[in-house]
VOGU-3710 file (C-alpha; in Angstrom, 3 decimals, decimal comma):
1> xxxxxxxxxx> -116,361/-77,544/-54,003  -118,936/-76,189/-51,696  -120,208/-73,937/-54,095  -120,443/-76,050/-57,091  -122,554/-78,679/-55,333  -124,838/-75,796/-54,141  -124,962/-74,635/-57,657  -125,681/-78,183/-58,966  -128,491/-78,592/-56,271  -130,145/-75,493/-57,375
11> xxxxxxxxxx> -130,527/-76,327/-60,297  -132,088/-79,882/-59,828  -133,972/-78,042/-56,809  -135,960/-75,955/-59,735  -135,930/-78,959/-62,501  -137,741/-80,871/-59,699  -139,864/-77,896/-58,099  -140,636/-77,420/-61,866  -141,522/-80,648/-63,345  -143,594/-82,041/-60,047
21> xxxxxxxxxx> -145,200/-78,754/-59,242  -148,200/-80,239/-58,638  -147,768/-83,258/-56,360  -144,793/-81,113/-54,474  -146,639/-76,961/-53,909  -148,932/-78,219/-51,457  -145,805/-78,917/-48,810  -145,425/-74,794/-49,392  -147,297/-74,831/-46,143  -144,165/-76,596/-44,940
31> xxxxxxxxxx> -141,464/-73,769/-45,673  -141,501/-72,196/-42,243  -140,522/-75,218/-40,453  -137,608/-75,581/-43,338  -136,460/-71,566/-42,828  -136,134/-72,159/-38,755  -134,159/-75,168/-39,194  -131,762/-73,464/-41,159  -131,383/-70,566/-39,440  -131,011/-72,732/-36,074
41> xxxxxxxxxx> -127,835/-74,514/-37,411  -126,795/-71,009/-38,459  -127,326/-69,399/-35,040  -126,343/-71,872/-33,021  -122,701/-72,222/-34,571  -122,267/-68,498/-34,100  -119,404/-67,095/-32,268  -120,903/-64,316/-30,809  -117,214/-63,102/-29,397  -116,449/-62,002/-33,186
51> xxxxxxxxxx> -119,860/-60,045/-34,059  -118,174/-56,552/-33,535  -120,507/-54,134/-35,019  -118,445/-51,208/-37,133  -119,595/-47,960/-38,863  -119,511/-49,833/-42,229  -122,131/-52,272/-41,021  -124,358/-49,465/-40,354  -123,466/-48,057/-44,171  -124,387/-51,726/-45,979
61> xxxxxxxxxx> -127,669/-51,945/-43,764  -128,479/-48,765/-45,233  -127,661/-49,477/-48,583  -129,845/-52,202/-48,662  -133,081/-51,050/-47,754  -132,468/-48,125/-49,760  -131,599/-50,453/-52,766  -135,065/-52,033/-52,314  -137,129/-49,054/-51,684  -135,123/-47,087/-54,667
71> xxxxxxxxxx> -135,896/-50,125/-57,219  -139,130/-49,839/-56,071  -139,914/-46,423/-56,954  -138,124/-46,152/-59,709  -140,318/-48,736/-60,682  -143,478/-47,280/-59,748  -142,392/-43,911/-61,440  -142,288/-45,993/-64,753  -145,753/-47,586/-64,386  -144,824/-50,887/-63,205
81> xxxxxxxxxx> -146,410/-51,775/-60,044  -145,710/-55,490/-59,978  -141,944/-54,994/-61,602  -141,345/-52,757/-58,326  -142,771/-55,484/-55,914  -140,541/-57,607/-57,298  -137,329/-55,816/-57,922  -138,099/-54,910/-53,994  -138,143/-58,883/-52,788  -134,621/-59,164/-54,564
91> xxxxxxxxxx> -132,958/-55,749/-53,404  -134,044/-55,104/-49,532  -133,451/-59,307/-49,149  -131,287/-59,373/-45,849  -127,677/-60,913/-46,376  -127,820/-64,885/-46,749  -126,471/-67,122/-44,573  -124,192/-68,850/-47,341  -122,083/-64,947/-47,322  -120,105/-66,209/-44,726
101> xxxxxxxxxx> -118,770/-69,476/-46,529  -117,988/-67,695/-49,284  -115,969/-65,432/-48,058  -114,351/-67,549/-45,972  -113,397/-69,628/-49,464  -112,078/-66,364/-50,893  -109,662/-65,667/-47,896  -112,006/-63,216/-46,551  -112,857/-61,873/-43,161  -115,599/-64,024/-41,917
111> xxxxxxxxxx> -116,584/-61,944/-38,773  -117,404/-59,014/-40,739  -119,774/-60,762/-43,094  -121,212/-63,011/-40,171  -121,441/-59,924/-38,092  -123,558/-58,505/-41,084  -125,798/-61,318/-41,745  -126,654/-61,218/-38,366  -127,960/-57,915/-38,356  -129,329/-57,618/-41,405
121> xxxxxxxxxx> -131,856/-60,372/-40,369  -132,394/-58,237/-37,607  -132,953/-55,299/-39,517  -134,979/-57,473/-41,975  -137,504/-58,258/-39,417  -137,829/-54,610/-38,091  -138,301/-53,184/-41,246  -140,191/-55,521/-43,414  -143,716/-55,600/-41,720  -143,676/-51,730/-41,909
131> xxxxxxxxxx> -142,802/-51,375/-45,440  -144,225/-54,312/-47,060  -148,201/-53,136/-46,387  -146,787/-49,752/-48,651  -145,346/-52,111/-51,629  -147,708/-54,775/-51,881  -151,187/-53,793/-52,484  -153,238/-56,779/-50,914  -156,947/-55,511/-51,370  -159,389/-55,778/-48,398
141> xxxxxxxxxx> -156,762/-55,494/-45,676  -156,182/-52,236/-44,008  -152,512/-51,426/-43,141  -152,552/-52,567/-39,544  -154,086/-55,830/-40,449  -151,564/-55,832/-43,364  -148,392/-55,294/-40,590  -149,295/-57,823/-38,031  -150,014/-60,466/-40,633  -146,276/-60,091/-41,993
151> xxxxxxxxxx> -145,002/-59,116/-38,379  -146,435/-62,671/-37,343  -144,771/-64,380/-40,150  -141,650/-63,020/-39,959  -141,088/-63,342/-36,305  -141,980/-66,926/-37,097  -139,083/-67,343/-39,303  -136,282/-65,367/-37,726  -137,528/-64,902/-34,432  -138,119/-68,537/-33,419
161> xxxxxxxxxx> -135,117/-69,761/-34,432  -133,201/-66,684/-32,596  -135,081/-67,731/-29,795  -134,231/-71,623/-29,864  -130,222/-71,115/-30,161  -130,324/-68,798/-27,441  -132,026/-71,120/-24,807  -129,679/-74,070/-26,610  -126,700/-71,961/-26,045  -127,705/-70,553/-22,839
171> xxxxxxxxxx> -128,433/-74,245/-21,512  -125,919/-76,380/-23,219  -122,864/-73,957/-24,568  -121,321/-77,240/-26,036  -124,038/-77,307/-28,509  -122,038/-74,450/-30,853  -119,984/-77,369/-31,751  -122,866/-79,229/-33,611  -123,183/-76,561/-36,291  -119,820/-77,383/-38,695
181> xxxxxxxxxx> -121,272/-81,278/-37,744  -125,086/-80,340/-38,990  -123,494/-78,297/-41,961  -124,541/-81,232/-44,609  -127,941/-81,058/-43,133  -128,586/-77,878/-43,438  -127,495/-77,970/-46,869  -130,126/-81,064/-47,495  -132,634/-78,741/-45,698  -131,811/-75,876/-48,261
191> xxxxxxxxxx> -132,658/-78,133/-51,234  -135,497/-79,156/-49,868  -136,952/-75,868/-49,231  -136,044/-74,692/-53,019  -137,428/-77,414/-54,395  -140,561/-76,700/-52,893  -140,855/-73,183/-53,004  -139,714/-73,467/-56,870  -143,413/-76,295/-57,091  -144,821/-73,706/-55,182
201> xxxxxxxxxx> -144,016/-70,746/-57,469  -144,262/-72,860/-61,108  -147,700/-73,778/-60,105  -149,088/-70,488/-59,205  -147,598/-69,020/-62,196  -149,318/-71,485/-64,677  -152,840/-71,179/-63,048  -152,306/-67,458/-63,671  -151,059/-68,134/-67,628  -148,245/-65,422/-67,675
211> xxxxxxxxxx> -146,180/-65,187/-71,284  -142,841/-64,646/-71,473  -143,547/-61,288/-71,940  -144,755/-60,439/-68,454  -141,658/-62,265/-67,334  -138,759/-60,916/-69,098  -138,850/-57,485/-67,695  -138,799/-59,125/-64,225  -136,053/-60,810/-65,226  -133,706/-58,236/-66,409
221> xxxxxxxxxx> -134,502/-56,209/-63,325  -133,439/-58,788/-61,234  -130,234/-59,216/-62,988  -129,844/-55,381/-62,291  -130,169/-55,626/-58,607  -127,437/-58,652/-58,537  -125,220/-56,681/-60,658  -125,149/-53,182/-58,432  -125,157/-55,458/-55,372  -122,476/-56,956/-55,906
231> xxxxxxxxxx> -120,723/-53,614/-57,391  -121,721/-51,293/-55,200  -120,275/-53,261/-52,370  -117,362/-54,081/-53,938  -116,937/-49,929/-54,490  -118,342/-49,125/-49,999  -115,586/-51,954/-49,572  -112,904/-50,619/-51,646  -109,949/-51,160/-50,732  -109,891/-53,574/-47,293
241> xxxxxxxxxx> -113,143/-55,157/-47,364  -114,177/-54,961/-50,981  -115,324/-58,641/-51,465  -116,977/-58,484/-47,654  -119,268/-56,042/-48,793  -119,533/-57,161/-52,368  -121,372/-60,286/-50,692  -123,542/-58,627/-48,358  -124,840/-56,746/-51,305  -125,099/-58,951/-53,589
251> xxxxxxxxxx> -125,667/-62,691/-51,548  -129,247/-62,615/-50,618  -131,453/-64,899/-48,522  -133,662/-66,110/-51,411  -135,114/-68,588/-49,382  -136,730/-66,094/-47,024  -137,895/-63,644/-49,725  -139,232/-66,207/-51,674  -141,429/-67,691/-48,957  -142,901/-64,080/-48,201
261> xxxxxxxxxx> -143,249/-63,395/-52,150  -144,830/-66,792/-52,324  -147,668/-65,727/-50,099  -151,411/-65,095/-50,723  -150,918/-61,607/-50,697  -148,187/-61,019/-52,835  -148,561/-60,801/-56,345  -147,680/-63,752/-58,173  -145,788/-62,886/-61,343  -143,515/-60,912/-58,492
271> xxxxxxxxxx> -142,453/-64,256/-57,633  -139,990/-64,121/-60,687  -137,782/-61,972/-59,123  -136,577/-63,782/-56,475  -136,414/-66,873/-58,331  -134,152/-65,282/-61,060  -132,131/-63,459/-58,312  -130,933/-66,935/-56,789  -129,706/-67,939/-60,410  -127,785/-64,774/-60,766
281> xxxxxxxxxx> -126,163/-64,345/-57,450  -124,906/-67,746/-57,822  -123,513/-67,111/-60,881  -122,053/-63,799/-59,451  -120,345/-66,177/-56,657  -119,032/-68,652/-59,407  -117,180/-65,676/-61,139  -116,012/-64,639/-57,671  -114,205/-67,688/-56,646  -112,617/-68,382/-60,276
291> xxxxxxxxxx> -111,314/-64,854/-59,861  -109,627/-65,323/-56,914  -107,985/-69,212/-57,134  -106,721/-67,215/-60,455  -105,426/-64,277/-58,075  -103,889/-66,970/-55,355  -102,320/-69,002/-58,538  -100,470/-65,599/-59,751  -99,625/-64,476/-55,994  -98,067/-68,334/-55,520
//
């Protein structure tokens, strides 16, 4: 049920993004404030007794930056500079912090995939201000510039809301109970954010008058990445934690790469990546659940 209504709200998230691009992209400045929110009801509900690190964590944080680095060459190699920014916003995305709901529907185990989230945004943070400056080729801003403008934004994204739940759970431990209770909220928060980053996205793309043919390539790559995410996990996983792993390779945070991909510097037909990406994951998800209530029906 969960997922379907997330599914339905995406969908009238872009229709709505789409059709009032122009009264709604300004509130892009906005998105920050939207991310920490989110990630603050995430945080705070976390049970930090069950994030137990294991060798297969380090093996999935691994795969995924070398997922979004290897799209990215590849890319490159083939003469397709803004394809490989792109395909890299969808591939080194860290794991979303939806992963853990789904699995939790498919009979899964949660603390893994919460474990991985976890550090995968931390990894995320590390990482991205490093690499970024190398994909993205923002003209007039030398590399250091480049890295503390992305350091800054990240930090203000993941690291502020890291921050917050901390001092909330440090000063007021009863507060982990308010996250199942602010669960609808954070879901209203999630619509609101693609909603607005989907104005934000539409309306850059029509000022720069891209075809269909610019876009389909983006496209297909991005249906690429979803696909050997969510295979490639399923195949680190195999046998025990098979789904676990398909999700953390496969369910990104969208929200997050979109925002970054939706800044001055990026490039903006990139933006189709991500955008595509949430689409199929969600899909992905959909064909994950029927799978297994079929598998539970048969079992009894």
């Amino acid at each position: 049920m969960i997922q379907h209504l997330r599914s339905i709200c995406m969908v009238l998230a872009f229709l709505v993004g789409g059709l009032l691009h122009a009264q709604l992209s300004p509130l892009a400045v906005y998105l920050p404030v939207g991310i920490t929110l989110m990630l603050c009801i995430t945080f705070i509900g976390l049970d930090t007794a069950q994030l137990r690190p294991t060798w297969m964590h380090l093996v999935l944080l691994l795969a995924l930056q070398l997922m979004g680095l290897g799209f990215w060459y590849i890319a490159v190699l083939a003469g397709a500079p803004v394809l490989a920014e792109s395909l890299y916003y969808c591939a080194a995305a860290p794991v979303a912090s939806a992963a853990p709901v789904i699995i939790n529907l498919l009979r899964g185990n949660t603390a893994f995939v919460t474990t991985a989230m976890v550090l995968s945004q931390a990894v995320f943070a590390i990482v991205t201000p490093i690499v970024l400056p190398c994909v993205v080729h923002a003209q007039g801003m030398a590399y250091v510039d480049f890295l503390l403008l992305v350091l800054w934004q990240i930090m203000a994204v993941l690291g502020a809301p890291a921050l917050i739940s901390f001092i909330l759970r440090l000063s007021y431990p009863p507060c982990k109970a308010w996250a199942p209770k602010l669960r609808d909220y954070s879901l209203a928060i999630w619509i609101i954010n693609l909603t607005i980053v989907s104005a934000a996205g539409t309306h850059r793309l029509l000022q720069m008058n891209y075809s269909w043919h610019d876009i389909w390539p983006i496209a297909l790559g991005a249906m690429l990445v979803c696909v050997l995410g969510f295979t490639l996990g399923y195949r680190l996983g195999y046998p025990h934690l098979k789904r676990e792993c398909s999700q953390c390779l496969g369910q990104k945070n969208t929200i997050l790469t979109l925002y970054i991909a939706n800044q001055s510097y990026a490039t903006p037909l990139a933006y189709i990546g991500p955008v595509f990406y949430v689409f199929f994951h969600n899909v992905a998800n959909a064909i994950q659940l029927a799978l297994a209530k079929r598998e539970q029906k048969n079992n009894g």
